[in-house]
N, CA and C atoms as a LAMMPS dump frame, in Angstrom:
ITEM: TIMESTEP
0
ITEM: NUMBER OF ATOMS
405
ITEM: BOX BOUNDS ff ff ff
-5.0000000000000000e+02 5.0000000000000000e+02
-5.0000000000000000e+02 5.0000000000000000e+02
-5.0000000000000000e+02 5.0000000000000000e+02
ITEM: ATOMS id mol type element x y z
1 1 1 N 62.645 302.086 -368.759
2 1 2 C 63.979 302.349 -368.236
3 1 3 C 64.206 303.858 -368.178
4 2 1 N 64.719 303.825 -367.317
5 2 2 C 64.897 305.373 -367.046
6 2 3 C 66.175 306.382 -367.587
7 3 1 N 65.976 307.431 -367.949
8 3 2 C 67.253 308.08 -369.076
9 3 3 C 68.22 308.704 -367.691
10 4 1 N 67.694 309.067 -366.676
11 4 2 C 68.549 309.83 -366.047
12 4 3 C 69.922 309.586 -365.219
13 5 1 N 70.285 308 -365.77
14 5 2 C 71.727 306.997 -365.189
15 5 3 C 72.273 307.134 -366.489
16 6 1 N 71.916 307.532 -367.182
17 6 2 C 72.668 307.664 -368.664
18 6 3 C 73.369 308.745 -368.924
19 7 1 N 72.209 310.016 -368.707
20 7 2 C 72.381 311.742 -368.54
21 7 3 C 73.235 311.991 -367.68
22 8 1 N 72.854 311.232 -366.538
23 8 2 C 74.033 311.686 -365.211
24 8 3 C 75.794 311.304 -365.703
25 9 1 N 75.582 309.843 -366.106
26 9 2 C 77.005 309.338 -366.895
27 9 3 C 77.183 310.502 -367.892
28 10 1 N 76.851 311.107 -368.685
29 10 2 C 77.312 311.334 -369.89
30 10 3 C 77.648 312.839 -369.115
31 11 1 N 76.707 313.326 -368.798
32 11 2 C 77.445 314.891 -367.53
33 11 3 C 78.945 314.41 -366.765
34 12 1 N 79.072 313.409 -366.429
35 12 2 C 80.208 313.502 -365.482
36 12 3 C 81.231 312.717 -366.19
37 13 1 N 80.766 312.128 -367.742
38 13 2 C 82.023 312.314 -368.567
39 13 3 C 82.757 313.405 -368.873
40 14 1 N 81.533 314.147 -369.314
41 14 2 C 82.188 315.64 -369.737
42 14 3 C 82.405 316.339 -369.001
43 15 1 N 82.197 316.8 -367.984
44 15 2 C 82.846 317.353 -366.768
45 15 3 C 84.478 316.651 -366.734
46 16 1 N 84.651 315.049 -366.718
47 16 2 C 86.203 314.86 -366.671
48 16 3 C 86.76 315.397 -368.033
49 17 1 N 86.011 315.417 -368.831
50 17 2 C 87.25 315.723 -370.068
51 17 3 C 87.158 316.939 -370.246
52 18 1 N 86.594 317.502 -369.581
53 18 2 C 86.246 319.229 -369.21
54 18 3 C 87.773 319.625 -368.357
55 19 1 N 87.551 318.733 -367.395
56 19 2 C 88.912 318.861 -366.71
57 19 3 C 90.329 318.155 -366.768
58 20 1 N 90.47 317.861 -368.097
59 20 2 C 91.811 316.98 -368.143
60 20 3 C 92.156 318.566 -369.206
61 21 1 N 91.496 319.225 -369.839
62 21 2 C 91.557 320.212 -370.61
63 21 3 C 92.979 321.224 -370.482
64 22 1 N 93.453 321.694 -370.911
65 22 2 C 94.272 322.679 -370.286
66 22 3 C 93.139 323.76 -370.128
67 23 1 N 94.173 324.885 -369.147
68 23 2 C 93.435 325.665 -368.535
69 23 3 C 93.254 326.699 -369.359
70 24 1 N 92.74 327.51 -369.269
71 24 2 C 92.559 328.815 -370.257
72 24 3 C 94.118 329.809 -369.531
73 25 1 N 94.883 330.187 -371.052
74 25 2 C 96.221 330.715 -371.226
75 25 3 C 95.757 332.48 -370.29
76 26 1 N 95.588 332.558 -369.168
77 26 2 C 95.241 333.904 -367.954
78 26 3 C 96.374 334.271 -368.154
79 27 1 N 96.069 335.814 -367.47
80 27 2 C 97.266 336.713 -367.494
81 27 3 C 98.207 336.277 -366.338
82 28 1 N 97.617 335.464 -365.315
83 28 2 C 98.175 335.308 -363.927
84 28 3 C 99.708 333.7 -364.422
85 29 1 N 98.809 332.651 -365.417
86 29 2 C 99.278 332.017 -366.387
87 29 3 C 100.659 332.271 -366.813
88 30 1 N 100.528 333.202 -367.895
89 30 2 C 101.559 333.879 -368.532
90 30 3 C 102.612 334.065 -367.556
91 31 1 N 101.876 335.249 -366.643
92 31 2 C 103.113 335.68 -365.977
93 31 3 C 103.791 334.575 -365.297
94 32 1 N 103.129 333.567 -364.638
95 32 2 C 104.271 332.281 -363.769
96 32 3 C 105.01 331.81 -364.88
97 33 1 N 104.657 331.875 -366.12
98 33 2 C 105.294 331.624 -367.364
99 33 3 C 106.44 332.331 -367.616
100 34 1 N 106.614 333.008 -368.085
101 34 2 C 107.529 334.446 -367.978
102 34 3 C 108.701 334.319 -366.781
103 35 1 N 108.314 334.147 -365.625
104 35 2 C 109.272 333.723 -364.604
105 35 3 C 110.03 332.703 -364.766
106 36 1 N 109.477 331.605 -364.962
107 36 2 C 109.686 330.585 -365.425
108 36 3 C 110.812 330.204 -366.821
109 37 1 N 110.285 331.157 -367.57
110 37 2 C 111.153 331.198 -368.507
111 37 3 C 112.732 331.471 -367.855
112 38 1 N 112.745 332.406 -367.418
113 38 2 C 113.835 333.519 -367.065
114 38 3 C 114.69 332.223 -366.119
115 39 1 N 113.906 331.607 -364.759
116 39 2 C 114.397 330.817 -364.286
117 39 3 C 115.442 329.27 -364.615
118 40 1 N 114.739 329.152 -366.115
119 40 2 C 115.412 327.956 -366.946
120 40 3 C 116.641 328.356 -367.247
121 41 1 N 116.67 329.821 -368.083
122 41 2 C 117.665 330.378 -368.192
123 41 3 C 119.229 330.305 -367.145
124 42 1 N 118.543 330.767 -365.769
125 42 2 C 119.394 331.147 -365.171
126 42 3 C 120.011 329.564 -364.513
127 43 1 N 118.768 328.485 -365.181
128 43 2 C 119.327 327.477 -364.315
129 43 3 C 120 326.651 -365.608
130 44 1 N 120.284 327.044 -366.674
131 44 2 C 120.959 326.509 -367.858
132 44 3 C 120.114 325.582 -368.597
133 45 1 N 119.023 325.582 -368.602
134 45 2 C 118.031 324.666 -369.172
135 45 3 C 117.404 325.385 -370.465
136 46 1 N 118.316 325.589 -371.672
137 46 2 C 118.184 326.182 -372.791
138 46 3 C 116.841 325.611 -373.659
139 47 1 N 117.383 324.294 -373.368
140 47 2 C 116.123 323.354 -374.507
141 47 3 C 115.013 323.265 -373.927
142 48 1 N 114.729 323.247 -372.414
143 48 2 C 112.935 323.237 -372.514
144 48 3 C 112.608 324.855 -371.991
145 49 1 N 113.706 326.16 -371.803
146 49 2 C 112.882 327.473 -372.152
147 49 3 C 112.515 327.599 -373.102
148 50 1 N 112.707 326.826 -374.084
149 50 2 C 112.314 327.046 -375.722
150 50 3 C 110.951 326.346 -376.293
151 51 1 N 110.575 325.974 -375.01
152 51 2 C 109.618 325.102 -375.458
153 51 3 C 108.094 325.563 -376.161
154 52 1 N 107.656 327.035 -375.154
155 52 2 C 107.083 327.869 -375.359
156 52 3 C 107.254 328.874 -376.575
157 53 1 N 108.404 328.66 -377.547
158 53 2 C 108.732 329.702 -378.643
159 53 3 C 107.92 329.496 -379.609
160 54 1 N 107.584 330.535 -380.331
161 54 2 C 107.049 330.14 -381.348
162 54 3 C 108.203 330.188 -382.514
163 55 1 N 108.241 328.933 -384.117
164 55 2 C 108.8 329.272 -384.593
165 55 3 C 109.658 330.415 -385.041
166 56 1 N 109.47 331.302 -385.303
167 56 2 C 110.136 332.155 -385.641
168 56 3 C 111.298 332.532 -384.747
169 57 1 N 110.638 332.559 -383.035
170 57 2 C 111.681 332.734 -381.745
171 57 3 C 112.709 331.362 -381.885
172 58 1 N 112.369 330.303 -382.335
173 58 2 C 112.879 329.176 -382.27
174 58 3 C 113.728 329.217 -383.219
175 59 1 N 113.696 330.059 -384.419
176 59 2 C 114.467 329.911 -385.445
177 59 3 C 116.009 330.968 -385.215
178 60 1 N 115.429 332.311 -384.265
179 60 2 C 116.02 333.374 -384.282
180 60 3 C 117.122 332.62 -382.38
181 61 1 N 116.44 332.243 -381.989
182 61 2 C 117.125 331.88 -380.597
183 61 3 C 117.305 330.108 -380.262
184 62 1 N 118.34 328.938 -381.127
185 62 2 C 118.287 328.128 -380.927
186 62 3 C 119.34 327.773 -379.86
187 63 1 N 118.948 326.829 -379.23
188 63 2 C 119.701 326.449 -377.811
189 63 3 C 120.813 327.409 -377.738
190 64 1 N 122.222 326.803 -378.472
191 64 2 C 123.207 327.256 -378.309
192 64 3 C 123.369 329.076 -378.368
193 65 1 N 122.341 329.715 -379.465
194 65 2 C 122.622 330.901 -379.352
195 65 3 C 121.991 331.837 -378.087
196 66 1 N 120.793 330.933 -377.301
197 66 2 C 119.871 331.236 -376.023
198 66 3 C 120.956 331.666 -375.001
199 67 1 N 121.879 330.509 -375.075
200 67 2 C 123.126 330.27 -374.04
201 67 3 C 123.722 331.035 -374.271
202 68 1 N 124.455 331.534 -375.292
203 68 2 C 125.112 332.718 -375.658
204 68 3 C 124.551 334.35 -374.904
205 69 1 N 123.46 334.328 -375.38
206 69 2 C 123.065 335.499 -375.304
207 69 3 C 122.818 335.536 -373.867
208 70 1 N 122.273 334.571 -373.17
209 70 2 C 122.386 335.026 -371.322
210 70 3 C 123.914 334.835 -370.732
211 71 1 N 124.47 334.474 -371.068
212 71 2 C 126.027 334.141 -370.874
213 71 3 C 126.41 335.434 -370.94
214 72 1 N 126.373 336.317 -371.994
215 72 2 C 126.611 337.31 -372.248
216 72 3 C 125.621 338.624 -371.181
217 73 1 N 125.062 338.428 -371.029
218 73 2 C 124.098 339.27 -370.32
219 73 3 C 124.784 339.159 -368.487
220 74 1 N 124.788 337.58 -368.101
221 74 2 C 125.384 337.75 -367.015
222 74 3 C 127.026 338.122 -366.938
223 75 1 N 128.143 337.526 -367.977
224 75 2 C 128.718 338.593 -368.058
225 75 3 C 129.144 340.391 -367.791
226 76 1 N 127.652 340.661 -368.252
227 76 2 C 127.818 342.084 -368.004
228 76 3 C 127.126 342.616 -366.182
229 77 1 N 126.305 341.595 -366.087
230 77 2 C 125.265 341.587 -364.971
231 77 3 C 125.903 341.074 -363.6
232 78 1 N 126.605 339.718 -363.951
233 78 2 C 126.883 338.653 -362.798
234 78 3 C 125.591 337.97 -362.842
235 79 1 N 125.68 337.566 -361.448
236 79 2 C 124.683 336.475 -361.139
237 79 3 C 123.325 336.791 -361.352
238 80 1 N 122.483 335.887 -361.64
239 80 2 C 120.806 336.254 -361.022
240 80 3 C 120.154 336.132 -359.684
241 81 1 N 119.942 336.922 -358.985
242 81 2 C 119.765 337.032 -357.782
243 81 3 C 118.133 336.677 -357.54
244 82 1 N 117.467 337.579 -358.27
245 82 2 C 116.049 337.828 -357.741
246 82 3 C 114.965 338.11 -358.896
247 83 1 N 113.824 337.311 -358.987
248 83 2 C 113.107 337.761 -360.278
249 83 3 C 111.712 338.021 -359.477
250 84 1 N 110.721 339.198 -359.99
251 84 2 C 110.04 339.291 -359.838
252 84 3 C 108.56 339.894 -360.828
253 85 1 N 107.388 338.916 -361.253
254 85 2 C 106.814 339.948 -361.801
255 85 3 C 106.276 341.26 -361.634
256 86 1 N 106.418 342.258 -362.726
257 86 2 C 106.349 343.911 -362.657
258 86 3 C 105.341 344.371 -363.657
259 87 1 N 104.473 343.83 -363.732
260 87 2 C 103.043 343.636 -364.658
261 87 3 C 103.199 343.187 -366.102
262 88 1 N 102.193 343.96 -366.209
263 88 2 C 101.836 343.379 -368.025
264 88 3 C 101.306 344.509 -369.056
265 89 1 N 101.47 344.408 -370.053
266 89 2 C 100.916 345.749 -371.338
267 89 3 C 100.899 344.536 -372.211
268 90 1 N 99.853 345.59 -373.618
269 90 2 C 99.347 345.056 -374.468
270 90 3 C 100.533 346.024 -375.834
271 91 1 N 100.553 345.127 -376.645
272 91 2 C 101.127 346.35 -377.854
273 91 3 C 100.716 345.127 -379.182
274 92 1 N 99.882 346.148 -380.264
275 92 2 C 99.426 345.295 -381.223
276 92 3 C 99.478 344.044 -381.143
277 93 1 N 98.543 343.095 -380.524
278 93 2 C 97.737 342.248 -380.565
279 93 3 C 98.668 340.943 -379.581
280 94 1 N 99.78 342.074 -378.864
281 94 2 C 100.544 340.861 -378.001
282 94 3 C 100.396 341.779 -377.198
283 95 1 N 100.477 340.561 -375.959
284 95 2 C 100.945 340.656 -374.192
285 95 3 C 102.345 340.842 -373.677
286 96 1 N 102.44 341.878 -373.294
287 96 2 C 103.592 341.67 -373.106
288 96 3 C 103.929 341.983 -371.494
289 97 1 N 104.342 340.153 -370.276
290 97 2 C 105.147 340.059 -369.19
291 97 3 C 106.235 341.194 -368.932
292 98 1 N 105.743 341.952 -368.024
293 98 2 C 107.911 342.119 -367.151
294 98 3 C 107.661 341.684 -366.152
295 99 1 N 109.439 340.96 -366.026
296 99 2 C 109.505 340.744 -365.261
297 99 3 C 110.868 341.564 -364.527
298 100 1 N 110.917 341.845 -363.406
299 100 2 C 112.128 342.773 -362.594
300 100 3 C 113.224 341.594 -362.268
301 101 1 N 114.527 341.823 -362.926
302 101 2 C 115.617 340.84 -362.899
303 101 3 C 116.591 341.412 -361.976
304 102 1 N 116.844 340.997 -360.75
305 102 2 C 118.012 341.49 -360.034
306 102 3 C 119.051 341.159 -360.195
307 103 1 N 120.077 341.203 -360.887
308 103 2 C 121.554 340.397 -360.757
309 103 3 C 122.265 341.201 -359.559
310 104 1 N 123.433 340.505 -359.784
311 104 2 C 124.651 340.678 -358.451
312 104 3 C 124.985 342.541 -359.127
313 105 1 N 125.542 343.05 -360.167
314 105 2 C 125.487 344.364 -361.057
315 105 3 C 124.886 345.027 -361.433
316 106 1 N 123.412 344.735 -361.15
317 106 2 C 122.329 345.702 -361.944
318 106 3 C 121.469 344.969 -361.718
319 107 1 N 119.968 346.101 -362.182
320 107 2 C 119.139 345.468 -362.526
321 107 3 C 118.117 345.314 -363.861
322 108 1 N 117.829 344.802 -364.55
323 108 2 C 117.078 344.375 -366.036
324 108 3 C 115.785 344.1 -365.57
325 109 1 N 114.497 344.699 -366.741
326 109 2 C 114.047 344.336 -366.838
327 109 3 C 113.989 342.736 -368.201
328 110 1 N 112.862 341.852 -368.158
329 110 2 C 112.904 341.055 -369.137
330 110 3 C 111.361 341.395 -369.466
331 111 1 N 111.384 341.578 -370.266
332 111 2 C 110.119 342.043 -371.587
333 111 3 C 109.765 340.205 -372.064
334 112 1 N 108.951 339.637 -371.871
335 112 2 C 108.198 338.35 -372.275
336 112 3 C 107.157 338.609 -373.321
337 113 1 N 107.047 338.514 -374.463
338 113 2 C 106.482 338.945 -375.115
339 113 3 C 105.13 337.636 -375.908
340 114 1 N 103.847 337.512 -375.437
341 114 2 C 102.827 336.333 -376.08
342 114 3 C 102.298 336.921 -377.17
343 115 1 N 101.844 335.452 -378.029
344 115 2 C 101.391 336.061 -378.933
345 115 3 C 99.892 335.387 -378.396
346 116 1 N 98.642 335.582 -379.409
347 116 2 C 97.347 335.413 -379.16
348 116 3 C 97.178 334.213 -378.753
349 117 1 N 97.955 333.245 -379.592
350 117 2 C 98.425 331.536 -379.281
351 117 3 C 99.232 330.935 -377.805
352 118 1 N 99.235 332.442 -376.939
353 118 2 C 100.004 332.004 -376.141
354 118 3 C 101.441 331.628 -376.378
355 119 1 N 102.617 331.715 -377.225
356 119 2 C 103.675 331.417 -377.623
357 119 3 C 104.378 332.648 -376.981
358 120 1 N 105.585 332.112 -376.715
359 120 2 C 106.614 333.203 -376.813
360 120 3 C 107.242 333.635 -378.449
361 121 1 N 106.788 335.376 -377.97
362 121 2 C 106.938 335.919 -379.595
363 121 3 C 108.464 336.686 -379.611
364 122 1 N 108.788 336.564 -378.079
365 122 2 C 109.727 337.702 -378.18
366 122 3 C 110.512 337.924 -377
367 123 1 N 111.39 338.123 -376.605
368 123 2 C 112.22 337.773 -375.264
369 123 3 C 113.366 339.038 -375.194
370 124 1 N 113.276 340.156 -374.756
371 124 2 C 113.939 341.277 -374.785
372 124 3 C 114.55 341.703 -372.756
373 125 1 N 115.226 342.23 -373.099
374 125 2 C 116.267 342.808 -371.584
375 125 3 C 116.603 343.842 -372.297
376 126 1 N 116.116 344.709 -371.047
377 126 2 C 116.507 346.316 -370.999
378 126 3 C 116.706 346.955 -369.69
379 127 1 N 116.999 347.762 -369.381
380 127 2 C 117.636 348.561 -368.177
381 127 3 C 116.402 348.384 -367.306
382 128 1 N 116.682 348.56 -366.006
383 128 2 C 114.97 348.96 -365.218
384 128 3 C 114.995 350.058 -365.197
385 129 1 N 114.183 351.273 -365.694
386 129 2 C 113.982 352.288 -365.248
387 129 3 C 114.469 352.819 -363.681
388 130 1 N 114.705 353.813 -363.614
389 130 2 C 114.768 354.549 -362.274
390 130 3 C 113.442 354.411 -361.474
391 131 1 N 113.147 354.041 -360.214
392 131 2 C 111.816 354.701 -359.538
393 131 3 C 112.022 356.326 -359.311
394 132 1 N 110.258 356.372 -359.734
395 132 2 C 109.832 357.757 -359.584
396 132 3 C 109.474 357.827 -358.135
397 133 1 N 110.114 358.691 -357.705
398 133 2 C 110.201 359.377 -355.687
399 133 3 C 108.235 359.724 -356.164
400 134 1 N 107.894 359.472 -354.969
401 134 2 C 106.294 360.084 -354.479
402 134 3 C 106.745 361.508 -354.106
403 135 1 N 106.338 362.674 -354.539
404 135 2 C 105.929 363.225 -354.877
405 135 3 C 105.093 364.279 -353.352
């Protein structure tokens, strides 16, 4: 009897459970992540942006205070108009997403912050810088 209907089966098992796998956590990943996040936000979906937190974010930002704190942000902002990613940096041993936040008043960046686990470690808004004129 021949081994190679066996070999072939047992290759194209593992090939499917190769591919039921999640994908490897890419920078390209993250960032639709990161958007994503921001988007739950703006669409009031507190409990599954949180889904990605890691404890500690989970402990420091639970539903109700998530809501708070963008409530408060558009407050100062208005609406969310436009998100776009604006790359990525590294700072001790995290990744850290921006993304460019347009509201109706301004514009924010949002700082997405991963940890090695892929978790959200950290979720910060700050001014966008000015563009620098070419020169």
């Amino acid at each position: 009897m021949s081994r190679f209907p066996i070999l072939l089966c047992g290759l194209a098992f593992a090939l499917l459970l190769r591919a039921e796998t999640p994908a490897e956590d890419t920078d390209a990943t993250q960032a639709r992540r990161a958007i994503a996040l921001i988007e739950q936000l703006r669409d009031g979906d507190y409990e599954t942006s949180q889904k990605d937190f890691d404890d500690a974010m989970k402990n420091a930002l639970p539903p109700d205070r998530l809501e708070q704190t963008w409530r408060s942000i558009m407050g100062q902002t208005g609406r969310l108009l436009a998100l776009q990613s604006a790359g990525a940096s590294d700072h001790e041993g995290y990744r850290i997403h921006h993304v460019d936040c347009s509201f109706e008043r301004g514009e924010l960046v949002a700082d997405v912050v991963f940890s090695a686990q892929g978790q959200v470690a950290g979720l910060f808004f700050r001014p966008k810088p000015p563009e620098i004129a070419d020169q």
